[in-house]
N, CA, C and O of each residue as an XYZ file, in Angstrom:
852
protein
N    -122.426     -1.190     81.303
C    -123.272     -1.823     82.295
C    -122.441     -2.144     83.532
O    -121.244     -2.393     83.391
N    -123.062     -2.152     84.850
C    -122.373     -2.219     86.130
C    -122.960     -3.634     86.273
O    -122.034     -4.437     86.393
N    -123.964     -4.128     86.297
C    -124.705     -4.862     87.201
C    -125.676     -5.770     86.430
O    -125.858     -5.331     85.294
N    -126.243     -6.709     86.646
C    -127.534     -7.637     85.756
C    -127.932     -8.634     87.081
O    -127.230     -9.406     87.734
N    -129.702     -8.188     87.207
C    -130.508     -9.170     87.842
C    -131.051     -9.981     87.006
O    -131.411     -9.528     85.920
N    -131.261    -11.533     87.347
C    -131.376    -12.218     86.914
C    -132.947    -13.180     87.944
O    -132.636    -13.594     89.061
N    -134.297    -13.407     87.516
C    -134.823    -14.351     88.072
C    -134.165    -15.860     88.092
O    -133.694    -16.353     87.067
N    -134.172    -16.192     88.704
C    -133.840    -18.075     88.653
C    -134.020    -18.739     89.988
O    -134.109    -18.335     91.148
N    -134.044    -20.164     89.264
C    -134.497    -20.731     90.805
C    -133.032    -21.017     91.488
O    -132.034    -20.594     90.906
N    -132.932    -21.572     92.441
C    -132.077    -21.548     93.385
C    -131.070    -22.881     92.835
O    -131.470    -23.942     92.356
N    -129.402    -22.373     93.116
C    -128.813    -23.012     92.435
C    -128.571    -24.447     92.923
O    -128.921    -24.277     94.091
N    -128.221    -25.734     92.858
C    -128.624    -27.134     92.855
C    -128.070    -27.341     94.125
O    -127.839    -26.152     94.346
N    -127.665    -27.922     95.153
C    -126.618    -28.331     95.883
C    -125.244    -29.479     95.418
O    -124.254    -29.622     96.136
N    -125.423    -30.136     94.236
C    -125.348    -30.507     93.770
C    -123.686    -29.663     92.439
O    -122.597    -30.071     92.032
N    -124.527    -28.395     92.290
C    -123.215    -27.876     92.059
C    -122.362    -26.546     92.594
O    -121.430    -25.855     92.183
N    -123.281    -26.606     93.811
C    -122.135    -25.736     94.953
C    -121.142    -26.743     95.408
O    -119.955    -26.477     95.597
N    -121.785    -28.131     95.605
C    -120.473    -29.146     95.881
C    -119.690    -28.742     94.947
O    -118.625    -28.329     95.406
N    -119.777    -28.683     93.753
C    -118.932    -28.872     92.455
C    -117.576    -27.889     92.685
O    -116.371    -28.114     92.569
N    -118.404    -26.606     93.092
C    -117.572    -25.099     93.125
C    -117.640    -24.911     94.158
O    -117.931    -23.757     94.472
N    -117.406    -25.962     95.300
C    -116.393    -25.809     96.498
C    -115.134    -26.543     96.406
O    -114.097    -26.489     97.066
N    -115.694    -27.599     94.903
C    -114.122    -28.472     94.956
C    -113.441    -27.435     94.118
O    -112.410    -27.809     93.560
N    -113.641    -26.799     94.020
C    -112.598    -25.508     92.822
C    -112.456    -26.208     91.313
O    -111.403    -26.686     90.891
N    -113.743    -26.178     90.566
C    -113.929    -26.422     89.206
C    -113.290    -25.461     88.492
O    -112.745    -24.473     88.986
N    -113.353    -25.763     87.213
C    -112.329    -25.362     86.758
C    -113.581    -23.701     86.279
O    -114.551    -23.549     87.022
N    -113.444    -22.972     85.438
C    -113.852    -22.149     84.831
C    -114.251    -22.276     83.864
O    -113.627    -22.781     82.932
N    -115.921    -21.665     83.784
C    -116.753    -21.877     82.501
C    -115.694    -21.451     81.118
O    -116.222    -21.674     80.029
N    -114.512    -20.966     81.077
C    -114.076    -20.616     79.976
C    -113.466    -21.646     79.833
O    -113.311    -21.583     78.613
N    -112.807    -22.912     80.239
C    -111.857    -24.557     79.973
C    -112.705    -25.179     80.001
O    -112.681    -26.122     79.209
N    -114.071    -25.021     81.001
C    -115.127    -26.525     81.103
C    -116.346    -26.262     80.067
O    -116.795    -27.337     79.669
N    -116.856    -25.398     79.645
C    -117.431    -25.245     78.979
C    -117.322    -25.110     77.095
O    -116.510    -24.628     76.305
N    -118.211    -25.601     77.027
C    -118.766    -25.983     75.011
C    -118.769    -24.545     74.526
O    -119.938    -24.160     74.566
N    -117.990    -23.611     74.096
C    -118.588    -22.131     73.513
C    -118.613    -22.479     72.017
O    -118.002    -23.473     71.622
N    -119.368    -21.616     71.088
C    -119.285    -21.440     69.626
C    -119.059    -19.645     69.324
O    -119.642    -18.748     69.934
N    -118.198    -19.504     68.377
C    -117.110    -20.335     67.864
C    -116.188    -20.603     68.803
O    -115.373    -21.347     68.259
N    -115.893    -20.419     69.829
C    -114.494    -20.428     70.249
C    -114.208    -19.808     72.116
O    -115.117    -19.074     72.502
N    -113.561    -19.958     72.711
C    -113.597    -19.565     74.354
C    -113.524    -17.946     74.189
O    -112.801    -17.244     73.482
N    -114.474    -17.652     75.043
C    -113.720    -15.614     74.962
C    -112.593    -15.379     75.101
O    -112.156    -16.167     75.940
N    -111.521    -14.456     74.608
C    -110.449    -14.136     74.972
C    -110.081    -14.207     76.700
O    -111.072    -14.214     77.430
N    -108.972    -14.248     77.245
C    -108.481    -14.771     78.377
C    -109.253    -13.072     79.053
O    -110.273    -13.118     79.740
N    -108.644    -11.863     78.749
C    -108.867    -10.636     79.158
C    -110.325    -10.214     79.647
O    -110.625     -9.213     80.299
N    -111.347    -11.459     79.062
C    -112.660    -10.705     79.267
C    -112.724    -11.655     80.745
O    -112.266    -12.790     80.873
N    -113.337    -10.940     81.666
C    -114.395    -11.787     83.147
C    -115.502    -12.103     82.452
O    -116.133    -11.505     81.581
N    -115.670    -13.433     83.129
C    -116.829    -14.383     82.528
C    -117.685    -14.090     83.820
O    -118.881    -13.910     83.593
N    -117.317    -14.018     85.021
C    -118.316    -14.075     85.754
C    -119.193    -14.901     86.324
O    -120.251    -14.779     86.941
N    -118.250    -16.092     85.842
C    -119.388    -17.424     85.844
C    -119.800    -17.775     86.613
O    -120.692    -18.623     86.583
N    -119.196    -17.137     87.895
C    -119.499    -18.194     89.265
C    -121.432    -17.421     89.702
O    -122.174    -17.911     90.554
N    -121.733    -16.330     88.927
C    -123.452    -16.126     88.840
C    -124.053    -16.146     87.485
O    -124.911    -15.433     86.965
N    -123.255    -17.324     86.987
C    -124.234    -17.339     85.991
C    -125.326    -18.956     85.918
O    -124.944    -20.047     86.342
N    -126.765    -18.670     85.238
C    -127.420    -19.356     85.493
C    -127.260    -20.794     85.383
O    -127.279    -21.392     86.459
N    -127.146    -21.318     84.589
C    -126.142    -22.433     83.846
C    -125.500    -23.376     83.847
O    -125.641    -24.368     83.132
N    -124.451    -23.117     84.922
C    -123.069    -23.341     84.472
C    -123.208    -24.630     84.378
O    -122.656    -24.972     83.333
N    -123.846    -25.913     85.150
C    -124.331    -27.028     85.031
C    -124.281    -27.691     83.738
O    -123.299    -28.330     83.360
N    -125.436    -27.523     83.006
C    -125.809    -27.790     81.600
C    -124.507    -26.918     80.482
O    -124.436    -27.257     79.301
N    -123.856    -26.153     80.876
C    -122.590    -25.746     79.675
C    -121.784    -26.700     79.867
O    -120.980    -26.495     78.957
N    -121.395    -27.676     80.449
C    -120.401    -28.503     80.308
C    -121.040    -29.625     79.499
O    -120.622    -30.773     79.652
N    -122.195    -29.316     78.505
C    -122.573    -30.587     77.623
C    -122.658    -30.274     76.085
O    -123.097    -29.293     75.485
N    -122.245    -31.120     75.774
C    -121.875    -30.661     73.743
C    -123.035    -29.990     73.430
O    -123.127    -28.818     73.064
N    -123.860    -30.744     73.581
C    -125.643    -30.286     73.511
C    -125.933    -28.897     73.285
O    -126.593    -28.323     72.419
N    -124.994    -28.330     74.707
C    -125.603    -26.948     74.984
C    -124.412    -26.460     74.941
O    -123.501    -26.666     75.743
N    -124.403    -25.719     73.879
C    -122.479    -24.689     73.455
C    -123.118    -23.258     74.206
O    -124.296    -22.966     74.412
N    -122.044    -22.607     74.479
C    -122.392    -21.073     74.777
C    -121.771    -20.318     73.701
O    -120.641    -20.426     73.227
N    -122.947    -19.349     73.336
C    -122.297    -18.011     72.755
C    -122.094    -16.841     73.281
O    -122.629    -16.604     74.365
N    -121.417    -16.011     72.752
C    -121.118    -14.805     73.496
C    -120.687    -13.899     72.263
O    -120.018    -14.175     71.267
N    -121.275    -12.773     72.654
C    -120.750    -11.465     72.217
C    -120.122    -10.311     73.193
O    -120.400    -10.412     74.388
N    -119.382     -9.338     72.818
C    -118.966     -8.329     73.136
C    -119.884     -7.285     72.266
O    -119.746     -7.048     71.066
N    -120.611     -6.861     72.933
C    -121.428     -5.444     72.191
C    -120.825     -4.470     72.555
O    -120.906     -3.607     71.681
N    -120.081     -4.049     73.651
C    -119.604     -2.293     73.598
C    -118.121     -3.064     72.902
O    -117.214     -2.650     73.624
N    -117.913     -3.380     72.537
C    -116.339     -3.518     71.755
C    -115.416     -3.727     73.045
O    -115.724     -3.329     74.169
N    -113.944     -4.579     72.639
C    -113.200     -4.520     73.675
C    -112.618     -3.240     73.904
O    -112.291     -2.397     73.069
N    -112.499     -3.193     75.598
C    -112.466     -1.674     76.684
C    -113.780     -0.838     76.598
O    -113.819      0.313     77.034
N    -114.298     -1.132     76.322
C    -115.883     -0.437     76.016
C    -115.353      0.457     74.851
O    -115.516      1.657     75.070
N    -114.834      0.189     73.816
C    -114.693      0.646     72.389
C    -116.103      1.616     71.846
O    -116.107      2.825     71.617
N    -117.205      0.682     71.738
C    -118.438      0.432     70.966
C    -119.351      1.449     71.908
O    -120.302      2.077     71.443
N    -118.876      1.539     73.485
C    -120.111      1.992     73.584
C    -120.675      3.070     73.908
O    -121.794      3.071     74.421
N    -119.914      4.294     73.634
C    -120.317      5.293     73.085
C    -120.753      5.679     72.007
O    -121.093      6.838     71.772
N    -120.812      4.216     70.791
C    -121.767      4.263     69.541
C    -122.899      3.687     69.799
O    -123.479      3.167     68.846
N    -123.562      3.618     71.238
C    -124.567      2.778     70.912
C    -125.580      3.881     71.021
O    -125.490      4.909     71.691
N    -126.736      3.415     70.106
C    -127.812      4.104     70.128
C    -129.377      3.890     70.577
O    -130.293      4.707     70.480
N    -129.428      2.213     71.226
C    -130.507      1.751     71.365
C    -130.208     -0.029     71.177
O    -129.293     -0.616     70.599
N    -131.282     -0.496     71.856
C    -131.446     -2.198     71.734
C    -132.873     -2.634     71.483
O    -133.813     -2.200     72.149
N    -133.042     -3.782     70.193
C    -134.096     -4.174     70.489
C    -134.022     -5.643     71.223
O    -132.979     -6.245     71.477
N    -135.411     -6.107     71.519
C    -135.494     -7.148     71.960
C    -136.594     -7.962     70.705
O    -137.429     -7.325     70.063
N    -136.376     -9.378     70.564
C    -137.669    -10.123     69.530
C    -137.775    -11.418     70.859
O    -136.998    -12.211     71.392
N    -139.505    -10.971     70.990
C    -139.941    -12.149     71.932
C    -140.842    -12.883     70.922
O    -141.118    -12.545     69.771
N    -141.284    -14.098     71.703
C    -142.592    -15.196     71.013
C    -143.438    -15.672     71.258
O    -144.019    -16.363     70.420
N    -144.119    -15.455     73.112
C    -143.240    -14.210     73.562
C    -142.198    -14.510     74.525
O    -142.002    -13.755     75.478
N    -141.186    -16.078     74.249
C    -140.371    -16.197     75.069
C    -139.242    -15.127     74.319
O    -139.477    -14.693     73.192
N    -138.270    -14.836     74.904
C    -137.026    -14.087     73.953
C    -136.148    -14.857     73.347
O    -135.703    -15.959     73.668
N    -135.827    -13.821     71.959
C    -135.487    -14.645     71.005
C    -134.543    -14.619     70.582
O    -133.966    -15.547     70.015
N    -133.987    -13.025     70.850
C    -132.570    -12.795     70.463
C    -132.852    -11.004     71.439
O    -133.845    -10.614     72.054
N    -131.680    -10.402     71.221
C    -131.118     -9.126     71.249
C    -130.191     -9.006     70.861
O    -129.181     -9.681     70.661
N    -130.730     -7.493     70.648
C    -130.026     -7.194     69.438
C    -129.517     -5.406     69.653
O    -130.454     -4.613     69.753
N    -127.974     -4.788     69.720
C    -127.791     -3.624     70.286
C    -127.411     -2.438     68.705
O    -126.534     -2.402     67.842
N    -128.081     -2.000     68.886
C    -127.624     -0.499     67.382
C    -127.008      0.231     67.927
O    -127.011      0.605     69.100
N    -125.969      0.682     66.411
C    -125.158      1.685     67.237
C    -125.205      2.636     66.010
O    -125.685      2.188     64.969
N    -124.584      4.360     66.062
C    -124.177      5.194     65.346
C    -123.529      4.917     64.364
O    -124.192      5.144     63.353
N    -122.341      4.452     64.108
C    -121.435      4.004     63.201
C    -121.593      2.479     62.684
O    -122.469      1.712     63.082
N    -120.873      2.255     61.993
C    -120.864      1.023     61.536
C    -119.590     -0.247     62.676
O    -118.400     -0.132     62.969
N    -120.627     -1.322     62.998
C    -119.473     -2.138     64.109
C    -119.219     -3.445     62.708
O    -119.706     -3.545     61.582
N    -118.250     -4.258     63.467
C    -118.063     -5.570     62.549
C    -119.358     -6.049     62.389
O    -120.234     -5.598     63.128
N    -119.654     -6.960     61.476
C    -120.605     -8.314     61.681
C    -121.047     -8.812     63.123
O    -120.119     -8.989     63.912
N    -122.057     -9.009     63.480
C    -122.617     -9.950     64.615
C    -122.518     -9.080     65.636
O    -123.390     -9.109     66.504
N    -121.814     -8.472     65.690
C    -121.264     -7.619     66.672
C    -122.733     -6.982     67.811
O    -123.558     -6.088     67.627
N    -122.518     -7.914     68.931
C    -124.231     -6.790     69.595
C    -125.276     -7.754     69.465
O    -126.331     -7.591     70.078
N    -125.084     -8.757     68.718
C    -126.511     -9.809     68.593
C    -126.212    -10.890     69.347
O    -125.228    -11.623     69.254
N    -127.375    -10.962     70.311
C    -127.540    -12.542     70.696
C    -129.026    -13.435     70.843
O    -130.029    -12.877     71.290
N    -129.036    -14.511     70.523
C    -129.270    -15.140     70.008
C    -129.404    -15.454     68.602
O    -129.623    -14.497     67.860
N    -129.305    -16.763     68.023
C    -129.229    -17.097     66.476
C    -130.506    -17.743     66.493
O    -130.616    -18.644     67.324
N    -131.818    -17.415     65.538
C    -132.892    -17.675     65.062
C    -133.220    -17.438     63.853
O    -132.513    -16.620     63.264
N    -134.308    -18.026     63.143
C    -134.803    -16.989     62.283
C    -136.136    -16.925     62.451
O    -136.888    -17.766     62.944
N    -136.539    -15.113     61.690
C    -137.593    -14.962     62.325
C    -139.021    -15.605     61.495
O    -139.062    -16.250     60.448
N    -140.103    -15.172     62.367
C    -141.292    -15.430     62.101
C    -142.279    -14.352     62.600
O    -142.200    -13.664     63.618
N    -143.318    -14.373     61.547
C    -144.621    -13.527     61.176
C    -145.307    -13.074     62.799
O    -145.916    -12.011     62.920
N    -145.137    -13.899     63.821
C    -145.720    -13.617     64.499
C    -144.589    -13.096     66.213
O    -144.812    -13.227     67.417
N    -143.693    -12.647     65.600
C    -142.333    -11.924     66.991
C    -142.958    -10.928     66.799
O    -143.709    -10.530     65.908
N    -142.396    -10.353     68.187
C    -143.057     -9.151     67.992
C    -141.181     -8.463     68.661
O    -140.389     -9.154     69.303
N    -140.951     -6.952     68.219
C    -139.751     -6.512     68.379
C    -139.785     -5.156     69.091
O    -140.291     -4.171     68.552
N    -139.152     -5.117     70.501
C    -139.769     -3.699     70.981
C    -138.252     -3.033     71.207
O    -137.477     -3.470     72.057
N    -137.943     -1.919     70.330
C    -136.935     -1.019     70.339
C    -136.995     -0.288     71.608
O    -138.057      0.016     72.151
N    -135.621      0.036     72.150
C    -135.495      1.335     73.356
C    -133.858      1.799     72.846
O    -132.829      1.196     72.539
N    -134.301      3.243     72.959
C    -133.137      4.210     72.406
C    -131.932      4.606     73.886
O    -132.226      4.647     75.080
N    -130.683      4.828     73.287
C    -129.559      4.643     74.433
C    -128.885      5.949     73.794
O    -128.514      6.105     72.630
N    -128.832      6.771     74.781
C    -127.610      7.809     74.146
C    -126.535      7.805     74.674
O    -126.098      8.575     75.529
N    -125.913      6.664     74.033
C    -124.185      6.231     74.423
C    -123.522      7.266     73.554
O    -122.350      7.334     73.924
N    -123.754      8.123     72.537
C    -122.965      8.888     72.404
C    -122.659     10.700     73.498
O    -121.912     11.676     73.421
N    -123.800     10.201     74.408
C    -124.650     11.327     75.711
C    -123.869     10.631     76.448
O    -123.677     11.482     77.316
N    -123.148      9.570     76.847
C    -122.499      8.984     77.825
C    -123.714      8.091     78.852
O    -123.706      7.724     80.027
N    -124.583      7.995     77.861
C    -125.742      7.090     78.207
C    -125.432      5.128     77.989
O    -125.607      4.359     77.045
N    -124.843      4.938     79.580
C    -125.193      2.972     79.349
C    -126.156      2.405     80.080
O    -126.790      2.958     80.978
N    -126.285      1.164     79.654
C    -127.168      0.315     80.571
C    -126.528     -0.120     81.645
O    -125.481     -0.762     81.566
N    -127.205      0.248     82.948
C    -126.651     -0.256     83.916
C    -127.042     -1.561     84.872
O    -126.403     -2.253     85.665
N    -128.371     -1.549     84.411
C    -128.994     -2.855     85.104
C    -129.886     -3.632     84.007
O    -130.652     -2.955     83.321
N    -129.800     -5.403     83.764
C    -130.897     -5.621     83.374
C    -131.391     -7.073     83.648
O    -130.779     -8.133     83.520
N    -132.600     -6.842     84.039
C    -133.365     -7.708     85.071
C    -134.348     -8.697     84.057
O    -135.314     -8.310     83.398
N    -133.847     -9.966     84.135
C    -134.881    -10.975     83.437
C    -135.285    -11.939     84.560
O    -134.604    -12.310     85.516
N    -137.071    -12.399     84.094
C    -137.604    -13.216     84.753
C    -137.181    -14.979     84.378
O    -137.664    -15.484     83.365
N    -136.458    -15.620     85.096
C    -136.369    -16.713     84.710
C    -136.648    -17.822     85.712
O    -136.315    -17.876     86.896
N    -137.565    -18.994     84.731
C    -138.103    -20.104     85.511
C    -137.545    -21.163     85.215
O    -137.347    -21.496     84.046
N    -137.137    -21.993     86.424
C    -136.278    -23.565     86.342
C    -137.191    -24.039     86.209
O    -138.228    -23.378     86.265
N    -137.215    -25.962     85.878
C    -137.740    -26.988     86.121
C    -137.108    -27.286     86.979
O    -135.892    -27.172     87.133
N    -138.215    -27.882     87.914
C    -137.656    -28.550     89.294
C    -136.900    -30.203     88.973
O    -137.623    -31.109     88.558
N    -135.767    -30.380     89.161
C    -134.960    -31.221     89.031
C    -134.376    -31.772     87.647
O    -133.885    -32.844     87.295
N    -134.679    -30.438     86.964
C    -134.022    -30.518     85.861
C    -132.703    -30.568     84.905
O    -132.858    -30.011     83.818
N    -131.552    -31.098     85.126
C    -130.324    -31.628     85.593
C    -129.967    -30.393     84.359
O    -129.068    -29.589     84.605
N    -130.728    -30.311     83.039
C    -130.053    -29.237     82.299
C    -130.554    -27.356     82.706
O    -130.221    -26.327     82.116
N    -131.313    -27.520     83.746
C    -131.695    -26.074     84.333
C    -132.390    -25.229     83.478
O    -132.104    -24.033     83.535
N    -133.528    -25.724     82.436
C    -133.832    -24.951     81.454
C    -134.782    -23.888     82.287
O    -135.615    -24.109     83.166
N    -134.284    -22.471     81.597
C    -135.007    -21.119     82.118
C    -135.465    -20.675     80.904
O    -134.955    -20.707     79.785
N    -136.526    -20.248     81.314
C    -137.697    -19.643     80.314
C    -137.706    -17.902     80.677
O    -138.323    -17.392     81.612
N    -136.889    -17.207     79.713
C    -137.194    -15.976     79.787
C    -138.583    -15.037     79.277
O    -138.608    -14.658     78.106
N    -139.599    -14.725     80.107
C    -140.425    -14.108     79.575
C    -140.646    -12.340     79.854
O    -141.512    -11.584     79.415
N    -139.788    -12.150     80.521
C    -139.233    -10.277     80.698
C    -138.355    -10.016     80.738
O    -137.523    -10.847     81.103
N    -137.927     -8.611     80.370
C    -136.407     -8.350     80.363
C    -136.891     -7.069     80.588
O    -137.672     -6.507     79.820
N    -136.327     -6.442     81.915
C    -136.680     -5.015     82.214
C    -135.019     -4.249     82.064
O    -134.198     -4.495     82.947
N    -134.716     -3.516     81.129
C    -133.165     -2.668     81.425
C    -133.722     -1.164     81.416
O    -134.476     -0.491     80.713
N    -132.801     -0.963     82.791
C    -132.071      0.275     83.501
C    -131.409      1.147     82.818
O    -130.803      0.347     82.104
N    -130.931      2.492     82.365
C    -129.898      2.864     82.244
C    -129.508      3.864     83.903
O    -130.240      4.102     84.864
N    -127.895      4.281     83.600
C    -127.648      5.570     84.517
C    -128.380      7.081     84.560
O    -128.349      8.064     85.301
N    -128.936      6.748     83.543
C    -129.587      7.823     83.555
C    -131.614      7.651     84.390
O    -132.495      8.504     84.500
N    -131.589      6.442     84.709
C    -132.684      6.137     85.322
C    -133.782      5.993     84.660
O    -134.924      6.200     85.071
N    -133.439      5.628     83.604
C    -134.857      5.251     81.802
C    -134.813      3.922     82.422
O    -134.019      3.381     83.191
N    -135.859      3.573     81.882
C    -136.328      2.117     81.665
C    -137.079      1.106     80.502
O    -137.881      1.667     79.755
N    -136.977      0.444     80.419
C    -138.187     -0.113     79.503
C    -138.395     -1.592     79.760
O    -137.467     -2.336     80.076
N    -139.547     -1.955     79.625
C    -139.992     -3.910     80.153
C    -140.786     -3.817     78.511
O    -141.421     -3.035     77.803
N    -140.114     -5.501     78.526
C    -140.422     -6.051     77.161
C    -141.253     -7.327     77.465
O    -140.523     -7.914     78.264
N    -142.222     -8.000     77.310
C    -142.806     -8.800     77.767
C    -143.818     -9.059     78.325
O    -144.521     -8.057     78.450
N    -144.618    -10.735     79.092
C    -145.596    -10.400     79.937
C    -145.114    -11.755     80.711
O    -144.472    -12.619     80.114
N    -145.449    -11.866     81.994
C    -144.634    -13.229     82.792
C    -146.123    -13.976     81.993
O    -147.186    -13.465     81.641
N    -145.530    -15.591     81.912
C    -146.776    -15.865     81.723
C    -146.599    -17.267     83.212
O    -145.737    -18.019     83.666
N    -147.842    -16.955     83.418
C    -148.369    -17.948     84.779
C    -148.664    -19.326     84.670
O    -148.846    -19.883     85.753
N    -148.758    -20.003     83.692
C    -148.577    -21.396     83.630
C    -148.126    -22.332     83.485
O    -148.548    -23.489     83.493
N    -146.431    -21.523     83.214
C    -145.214    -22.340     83.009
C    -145.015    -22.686     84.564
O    -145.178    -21.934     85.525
N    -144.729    -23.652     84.552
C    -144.105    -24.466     86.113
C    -142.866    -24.297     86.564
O    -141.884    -24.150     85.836
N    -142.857    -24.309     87.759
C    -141.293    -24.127     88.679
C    -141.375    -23.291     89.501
O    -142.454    -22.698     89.495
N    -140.565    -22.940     90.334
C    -140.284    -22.016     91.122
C    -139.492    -20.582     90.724
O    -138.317    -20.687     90.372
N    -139.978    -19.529     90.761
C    -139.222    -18.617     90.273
C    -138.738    -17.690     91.314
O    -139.622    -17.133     91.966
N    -137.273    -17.360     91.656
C    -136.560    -16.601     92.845
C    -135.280    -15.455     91.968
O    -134.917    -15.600     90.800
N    -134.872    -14.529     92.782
C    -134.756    -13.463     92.415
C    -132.857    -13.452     92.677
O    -132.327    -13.513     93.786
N    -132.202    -13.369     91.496
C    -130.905    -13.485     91.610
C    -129.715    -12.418     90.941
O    -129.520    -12.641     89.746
N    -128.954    -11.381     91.484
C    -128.367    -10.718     91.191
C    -127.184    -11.097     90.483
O    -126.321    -11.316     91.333
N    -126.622    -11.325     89.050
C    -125.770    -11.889     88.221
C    -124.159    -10.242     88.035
O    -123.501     -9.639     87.187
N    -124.350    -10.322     89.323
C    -123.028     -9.531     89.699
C    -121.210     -9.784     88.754
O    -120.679    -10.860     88.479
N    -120.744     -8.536     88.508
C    -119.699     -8.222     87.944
C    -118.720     -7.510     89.015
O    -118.923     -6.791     89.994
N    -117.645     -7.998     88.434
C    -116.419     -7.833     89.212
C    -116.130     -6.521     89.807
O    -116.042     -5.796     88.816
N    -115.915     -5.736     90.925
C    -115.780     -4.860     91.624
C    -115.360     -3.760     90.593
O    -114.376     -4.193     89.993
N    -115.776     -2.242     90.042
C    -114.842     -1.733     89.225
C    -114.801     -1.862     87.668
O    -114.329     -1.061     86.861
N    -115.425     -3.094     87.436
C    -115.431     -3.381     85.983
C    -117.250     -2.907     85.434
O    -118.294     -2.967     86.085
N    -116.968     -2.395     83.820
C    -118.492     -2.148     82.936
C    -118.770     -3.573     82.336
O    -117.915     -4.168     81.680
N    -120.181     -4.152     82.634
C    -120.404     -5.388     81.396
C    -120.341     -4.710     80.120
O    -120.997     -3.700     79.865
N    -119.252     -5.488     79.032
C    -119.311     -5.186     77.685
C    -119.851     -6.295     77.128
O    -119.728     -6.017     75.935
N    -120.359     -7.348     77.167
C    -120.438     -8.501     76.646
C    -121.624     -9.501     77.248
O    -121.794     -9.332     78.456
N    -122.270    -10.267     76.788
C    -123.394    -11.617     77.055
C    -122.781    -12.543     76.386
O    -121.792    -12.391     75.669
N    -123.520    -13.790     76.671
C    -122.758    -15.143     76.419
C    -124.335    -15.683     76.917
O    -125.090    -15.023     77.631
N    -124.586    -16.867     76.427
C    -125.871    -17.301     76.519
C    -125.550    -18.816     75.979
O    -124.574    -19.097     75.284
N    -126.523    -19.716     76.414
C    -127.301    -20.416     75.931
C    -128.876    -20.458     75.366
O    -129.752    -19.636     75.631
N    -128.998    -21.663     74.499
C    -130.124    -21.369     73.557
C    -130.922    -22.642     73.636
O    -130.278    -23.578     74.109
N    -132.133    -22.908     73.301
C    -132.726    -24.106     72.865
C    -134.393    -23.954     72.195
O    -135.378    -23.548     72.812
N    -134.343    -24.359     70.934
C    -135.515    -24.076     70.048
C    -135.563    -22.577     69.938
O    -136.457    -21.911     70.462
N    -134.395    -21.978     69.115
C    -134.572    -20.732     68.810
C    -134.867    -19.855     70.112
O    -135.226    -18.731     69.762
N    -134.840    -19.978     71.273
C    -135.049    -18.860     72.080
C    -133.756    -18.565     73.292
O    -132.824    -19.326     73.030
N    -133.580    -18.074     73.984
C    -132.652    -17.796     75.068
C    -132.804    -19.065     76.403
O    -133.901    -19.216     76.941
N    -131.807    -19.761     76.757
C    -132.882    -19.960     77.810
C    -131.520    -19.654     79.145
O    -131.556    -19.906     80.349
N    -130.799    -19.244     78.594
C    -129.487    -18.700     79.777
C    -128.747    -17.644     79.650
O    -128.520    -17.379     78.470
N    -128.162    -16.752     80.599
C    -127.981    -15.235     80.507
C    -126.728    -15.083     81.247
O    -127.018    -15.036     82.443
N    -125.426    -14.982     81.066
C    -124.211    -14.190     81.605
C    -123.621    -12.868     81.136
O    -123.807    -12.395     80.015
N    -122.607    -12.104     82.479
C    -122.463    -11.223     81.762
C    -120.828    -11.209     81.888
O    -120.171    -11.751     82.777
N    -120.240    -10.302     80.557
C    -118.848    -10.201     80.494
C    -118.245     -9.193     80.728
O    -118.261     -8.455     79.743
N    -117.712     -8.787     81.556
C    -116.963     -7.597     82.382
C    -115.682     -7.309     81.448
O    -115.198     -8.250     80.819
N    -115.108     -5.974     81.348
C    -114.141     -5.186     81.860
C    -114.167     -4.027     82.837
O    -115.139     -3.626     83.477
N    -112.603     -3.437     82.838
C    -112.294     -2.836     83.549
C    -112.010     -1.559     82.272
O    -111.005     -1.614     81.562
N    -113.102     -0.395     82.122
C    -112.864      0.595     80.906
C    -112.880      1.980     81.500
O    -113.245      2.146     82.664
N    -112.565      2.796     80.873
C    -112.593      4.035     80.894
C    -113.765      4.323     80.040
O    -113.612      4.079     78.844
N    -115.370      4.987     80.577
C    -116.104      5.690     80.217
C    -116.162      7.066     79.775
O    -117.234      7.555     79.418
């Protein structure tokens, strides 16, 4: 992946003060489970939705690496699903071979009778990645923990496929604005890192290297 759009509302003033005083980095200030990403991966944090509410025990971040470190993995990938409710609930990336445990999944839930799960096929062993992927997300207005409600997730590949999982729904409140969650000049996203609350997603970053495709 090169790139990830992101809906959200507009970030606080409140913590652009923060990250003009030169805060420290979501990887020292922030709650992760299990543990901080390795030093080597870009967090990217300075567009990610969040960063506010990760500095509270409350709200830990997780993260995976799905193409493996250097993009290892991702010429085994073969496809991703998504499970909405129909907020999203997790994703989840398949590959050809066998990867470790967890490896490719994010979010932790369990399911129920009424998710619904919409597969799209990737021919990463075709030299097929995702290059863009665009979720709709809505703030509460003055909501100090920034909760976003994902109800679409449209991904891109290079090869110009697509697929939208979802339906916006219109009666959730807030303002919803359109935000590009940009990666480091040169580098593929191998990795997400998220926050969660009541089993669903409600925050989206992405984790860069610098790989040979």
């Amino acid at each position: 992946m090169v790139s990830m759009a992101i809906m959200e509302d507009k970030v606080p003033s409140s913590f652009q003060e923060q990250a003009a005083g030169g805060s420290s980095s979501l990887r020292h200030s922030a709650f992760w489970y299990p543990r901080a990403p390795d030093p080597g991966l870009d967090l990217n944090d300075d567009c990610f939705t969040a960063t506010e509410s990760s500095n509270a025990k409350y709200q830990p971040l997780c993260w995976t690496v799905f193409g493996g470190r250097n993009g290892s993995y991702l010429r085994n990938l073969t496809g991703l699903s998504v499970t909405c409710s129909p907020l999203i609930r997790g994703i989840a990336f398949h590959y050809a071979v066998h990867t470790p445990e967890k490896t490719g999944t994010v979010g932790k839930f369990r399911a129920r009778p009424n998710d619904s799960v919409t597969y799209f096929s990737i021919d990463g062993p075709g030299g097929e990645i995702v290059d863009t992927i665009e979720v709709f997300v809505q703030c509460s207005g003055g909501d100090a923990m920034r909760m976003v409600y994902n109800e679409d997730i449209l991904v891109s590949t290079n090869r110009k496929r697509c697929f939208h999982v979802g339906k916006h729904e219109s009666h959730l409140y807030g303002q919803i604005s359109k935000r590009l969650i940009a990666v480091s000049p040169g580098s593929t996203i191998t990795g997400l890192y998220w926050s969660q609350h009541l089993g669903r997603i409600i925050a989206l970053g992405a984790i860069s290297e610098i790989v040979g495709i």
